[in-house]
N, C-alpha and C positions, 0 to 999 in steps of 0.2 A: 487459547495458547498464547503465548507471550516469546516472544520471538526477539532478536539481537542482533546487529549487523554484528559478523567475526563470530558467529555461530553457525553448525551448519542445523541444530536440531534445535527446539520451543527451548528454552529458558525458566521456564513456569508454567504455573499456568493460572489462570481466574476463576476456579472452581470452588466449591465449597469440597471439604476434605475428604468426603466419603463420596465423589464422582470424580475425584483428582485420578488422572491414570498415573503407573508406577514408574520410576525413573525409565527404566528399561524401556517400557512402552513410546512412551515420551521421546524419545531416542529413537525412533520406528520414523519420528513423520519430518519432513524436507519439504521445504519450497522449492519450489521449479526455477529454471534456469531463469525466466523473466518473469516478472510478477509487481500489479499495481495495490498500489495503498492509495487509501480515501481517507480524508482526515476532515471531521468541519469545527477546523480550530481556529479560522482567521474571520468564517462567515458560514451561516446558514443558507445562503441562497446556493453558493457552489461547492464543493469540498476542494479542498487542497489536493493533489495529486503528487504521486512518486512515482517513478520504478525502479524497482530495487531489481539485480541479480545478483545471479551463485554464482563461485567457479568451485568445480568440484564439490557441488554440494555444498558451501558453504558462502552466506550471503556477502557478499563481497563490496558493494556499493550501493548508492540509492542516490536519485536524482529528482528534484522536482521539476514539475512540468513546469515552464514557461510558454509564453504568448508563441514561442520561435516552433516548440516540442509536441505542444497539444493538438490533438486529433479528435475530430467530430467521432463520437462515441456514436455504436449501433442504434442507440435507446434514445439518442440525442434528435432532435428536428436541426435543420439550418439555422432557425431562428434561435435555437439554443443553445448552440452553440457559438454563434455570433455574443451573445450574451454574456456569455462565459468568458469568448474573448475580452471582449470590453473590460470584464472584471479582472483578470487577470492584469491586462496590462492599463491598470486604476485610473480607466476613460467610464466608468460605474458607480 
């Protein structure tokens, strides 16, 4: 699905045409009030970070994580997240 901040529902979606669902359907699915994005458009070692929210169902802003916002993720060790820091704020 293909999604739009100033949307509240997918935009598109990346399917081949005979598993594409129908507008209608399309229209059925909403992201949650808070919700992260992973991007690895700057590096392969960490991905880029956001969060995005809704008001009312519809995505309303998105923020990316800084050195000041990022939080040791569950999946994450100390040491990996120390790492991450370093990269983020380009001491990496």
């Amino acid at each position: 699905m293909i999604w739009r901040q100033g949307h509240a529902a997918p935009v598109d979606q990346s399917l081949d045409e005979g598993s594409r669902l129908q507008p209608e359907d399309l229209a059925r699915h909403h992201l949650p009030a808070i919700f992260t994005i992973y991007a690895f458009c700057c590096s392969n070692r960490f991905p880029v970070e956001a969060i995005g929210r809704t008001v009312d169902g519809t995505w309303s802003s998105t923020e990316i994580v800084t050195t000041e916002r990022a939080r040791q993720r569950k999946d994450e060790t100390r040491a990996q997240f120390k790492a991450r820091l370093a990269w983020l704020s380009g001491r990496d």
